[in-house]
C-alpha positions as CSV (number, residue, x, y, z in Angstrom):
1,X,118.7,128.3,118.3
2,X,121.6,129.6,116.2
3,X,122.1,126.4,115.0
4,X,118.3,125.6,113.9
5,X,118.8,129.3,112.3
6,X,122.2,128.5,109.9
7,X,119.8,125.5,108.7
8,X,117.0,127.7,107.5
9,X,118.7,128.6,104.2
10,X,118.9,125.1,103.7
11,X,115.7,123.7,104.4
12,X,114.2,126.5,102.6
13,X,116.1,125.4,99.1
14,X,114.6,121.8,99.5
15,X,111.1,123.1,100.7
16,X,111.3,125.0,97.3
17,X,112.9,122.2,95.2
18,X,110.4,119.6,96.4
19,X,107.7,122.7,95.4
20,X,109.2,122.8,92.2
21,X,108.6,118.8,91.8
22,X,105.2,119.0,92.7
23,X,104.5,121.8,90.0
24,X,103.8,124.8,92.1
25,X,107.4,126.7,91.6
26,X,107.7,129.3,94.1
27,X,110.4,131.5,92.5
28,X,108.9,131.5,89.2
29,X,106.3,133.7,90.9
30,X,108.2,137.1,89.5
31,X,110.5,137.7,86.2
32,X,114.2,136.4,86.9
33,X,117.4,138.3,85.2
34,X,117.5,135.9,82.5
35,X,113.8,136.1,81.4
36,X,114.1,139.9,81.3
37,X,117.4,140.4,79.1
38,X,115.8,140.1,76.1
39,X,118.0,136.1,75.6
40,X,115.0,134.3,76.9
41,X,112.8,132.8,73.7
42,X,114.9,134.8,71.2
43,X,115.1,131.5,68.8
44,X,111.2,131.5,69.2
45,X,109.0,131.2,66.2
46,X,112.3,130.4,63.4
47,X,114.6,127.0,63.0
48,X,118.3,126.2,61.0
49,X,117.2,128.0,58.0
50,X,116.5,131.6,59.4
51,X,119.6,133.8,59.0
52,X,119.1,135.5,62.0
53,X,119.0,135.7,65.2
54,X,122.7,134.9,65.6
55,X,124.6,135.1,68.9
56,X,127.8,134.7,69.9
57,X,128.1,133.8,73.4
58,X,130.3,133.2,76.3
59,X,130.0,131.4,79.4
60,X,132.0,133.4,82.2
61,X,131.6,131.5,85.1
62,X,129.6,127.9,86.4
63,X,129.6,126.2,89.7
64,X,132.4,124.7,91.2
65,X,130.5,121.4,91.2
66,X,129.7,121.7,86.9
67,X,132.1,119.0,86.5
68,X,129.8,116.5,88.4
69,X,126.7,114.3,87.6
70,X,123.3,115.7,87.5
71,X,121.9,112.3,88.2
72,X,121.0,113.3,92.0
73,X,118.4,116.2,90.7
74,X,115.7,113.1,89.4
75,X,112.8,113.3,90.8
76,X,112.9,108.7,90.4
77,X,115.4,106.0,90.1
78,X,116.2,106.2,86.7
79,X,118.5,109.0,85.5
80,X,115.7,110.8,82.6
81,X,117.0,114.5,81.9
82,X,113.2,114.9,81.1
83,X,112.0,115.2,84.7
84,X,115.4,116.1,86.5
85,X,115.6,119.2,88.4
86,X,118.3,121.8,89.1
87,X,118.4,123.3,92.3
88,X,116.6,127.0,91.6
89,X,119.5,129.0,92.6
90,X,122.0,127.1,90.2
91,X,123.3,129.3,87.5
92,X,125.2,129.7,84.9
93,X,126.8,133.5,83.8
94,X,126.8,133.8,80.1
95,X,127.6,136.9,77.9
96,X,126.1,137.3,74.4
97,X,126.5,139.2,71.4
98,X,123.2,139.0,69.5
99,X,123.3,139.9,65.9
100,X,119.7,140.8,64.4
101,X,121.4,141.2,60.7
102,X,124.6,142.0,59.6
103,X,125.5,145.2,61.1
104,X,123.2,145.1,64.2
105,X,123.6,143.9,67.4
106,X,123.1,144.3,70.8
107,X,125.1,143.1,74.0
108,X,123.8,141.4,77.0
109,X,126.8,141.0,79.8
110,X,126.8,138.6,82.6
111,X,123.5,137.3,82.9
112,X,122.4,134.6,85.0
113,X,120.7,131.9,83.8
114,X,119.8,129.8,87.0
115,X,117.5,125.9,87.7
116,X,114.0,128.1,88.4
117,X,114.7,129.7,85.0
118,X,114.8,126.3,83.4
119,X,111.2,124.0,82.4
120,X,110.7,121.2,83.3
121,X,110.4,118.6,80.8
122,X,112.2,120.8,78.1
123,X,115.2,118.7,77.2
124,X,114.8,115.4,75.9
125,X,116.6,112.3,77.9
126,X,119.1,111.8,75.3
127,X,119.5,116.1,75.0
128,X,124.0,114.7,75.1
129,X,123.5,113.2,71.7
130,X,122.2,116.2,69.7
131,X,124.6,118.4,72.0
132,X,127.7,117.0,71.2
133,X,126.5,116.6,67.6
134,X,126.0,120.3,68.0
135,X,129.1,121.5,69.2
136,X,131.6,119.3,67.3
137,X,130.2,118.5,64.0
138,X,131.7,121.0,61.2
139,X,128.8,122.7,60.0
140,X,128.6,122.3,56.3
141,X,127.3,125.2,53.8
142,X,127.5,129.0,54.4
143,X,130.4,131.0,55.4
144,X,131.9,130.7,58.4
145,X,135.0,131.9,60.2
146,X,137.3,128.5,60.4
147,X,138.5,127.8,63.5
148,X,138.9,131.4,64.6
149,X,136.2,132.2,66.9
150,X,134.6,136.1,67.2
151,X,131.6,137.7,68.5
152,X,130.2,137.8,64.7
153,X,128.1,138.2,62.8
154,X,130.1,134.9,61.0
155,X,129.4,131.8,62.8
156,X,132.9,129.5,63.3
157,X,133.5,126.1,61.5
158,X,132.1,124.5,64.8
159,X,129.3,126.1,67.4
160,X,131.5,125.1,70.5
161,X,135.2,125.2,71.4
162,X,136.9,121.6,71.4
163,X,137.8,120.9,75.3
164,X,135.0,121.9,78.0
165,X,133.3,119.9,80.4
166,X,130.1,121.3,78.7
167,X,130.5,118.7,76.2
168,X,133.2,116.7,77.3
169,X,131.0,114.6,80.0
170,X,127.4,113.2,78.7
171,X,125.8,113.8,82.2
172,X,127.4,117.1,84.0
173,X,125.8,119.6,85.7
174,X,127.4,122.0,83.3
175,X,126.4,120.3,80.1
176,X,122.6,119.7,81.5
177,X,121.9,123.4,82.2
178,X,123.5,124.6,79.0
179,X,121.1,122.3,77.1
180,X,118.1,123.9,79.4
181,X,119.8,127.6,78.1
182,X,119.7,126.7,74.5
183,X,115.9,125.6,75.1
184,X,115.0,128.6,77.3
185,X,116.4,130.3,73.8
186,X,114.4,128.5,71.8
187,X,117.1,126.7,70.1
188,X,115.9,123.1,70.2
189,X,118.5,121.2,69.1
190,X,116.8,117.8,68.7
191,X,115.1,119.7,65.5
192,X,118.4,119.8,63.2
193,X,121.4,120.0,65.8
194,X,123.9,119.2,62.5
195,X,123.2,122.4,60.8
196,X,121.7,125.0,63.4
197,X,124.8,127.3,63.3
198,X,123.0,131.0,64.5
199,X,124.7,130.1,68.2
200,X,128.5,129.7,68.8
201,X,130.3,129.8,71.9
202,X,133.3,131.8,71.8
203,X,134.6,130.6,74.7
204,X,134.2,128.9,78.5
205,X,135.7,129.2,81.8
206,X,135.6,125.4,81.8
């Protein structure tokens, strides 16, 4: 009995997952952290041209596995970021800095953004080419802070920092749900990933 009991936890995640799949998420039933700090849909309604919203954010801590392939969260054989889907109670912690104009802003610290906070069908399948396009292309036009990376209100020369195994791997865990975030945001990077500057990372545990 104690063994069938240390299961539960378990079997409860995949009854949930395989919810999830079906369309009928269970823990979307109630608000979640992320979807009550104020980050969720913040991007909504502008695109690259729009001063502001800026934030600079930070990721402060990911799974151990981040590193590894999201491949085994498709619903099919073939590996389409389209229809994958996290586990609900996968998260990433970020920390932003969001500047409304020039000398406003407001701090949101060590929020979890988790799999049941992400949609389905957000992110396109090739979401790693306007990513890494993202992150490591200089932005050209407007000022920006070089390579020195703050908390703002001036973007850096590039939106992430150069080693992290956000970017550095097409398909990990950690670079999958960050693309989710940025969505969730209502940054869609496959609109103009080159010159969307108005989010910068400052810096990553990984």
């Amino acid at each position: 009995m104690l063994a069938a009991c240390a299961q539960l936890p378990a079997q409860m995640d995949q009854v949930a997952d395989n919810l999830r799949k079906l369309g009928h998420p269970p823990d979307q039933s109630g608000p979640t952290p992320f979807s009550q700090s104020g980050l969720a849909g913040l991007f909504m309604g502008t695109d690259s041209t729009s001063q502001w919203p800026r934030v600079a954010l930070t990721i402060d801590d990911m799974p151990a596995d981040a590193g590894e392939s999201w491949f085994d969260w498709k619903p099919g054989p073939l590996p389409a970021a389209s229809v994958a889907v996290p586990r609900a109670n996968y998260c990433l912690t970020i920390s932003a800095v969001v500047w409304k104009n020039e000398k406003s802003s407001q701090k949101f610290d060590h929020v979890p953004y988790c799999g049941r906070d992400a949609k389905v069908g957000a992110i396109p399948d090739d979401y790693a080419y306007s990513l890494l396009g993202w992150a490591q292309v200089p932005k050209s036009g407007g000022k920006n802070t070089g390579a020195s990376r703050t908390f703002g209100p001036v973007p850096p020369l590039k939106s992430f920092p150069s080693r992290s195994i956000v970017i550095d791997g097409s398909n990990t865990r950690a670079g999958f749900m960050f693309s989710h975030l940025l969505m969730s945001m209502g940054l869609d990077l496959s609109a103009d990933h080159l010159h969307e500057n108005r989010l910068w990372v400052v810096s990553t545990v990984r």
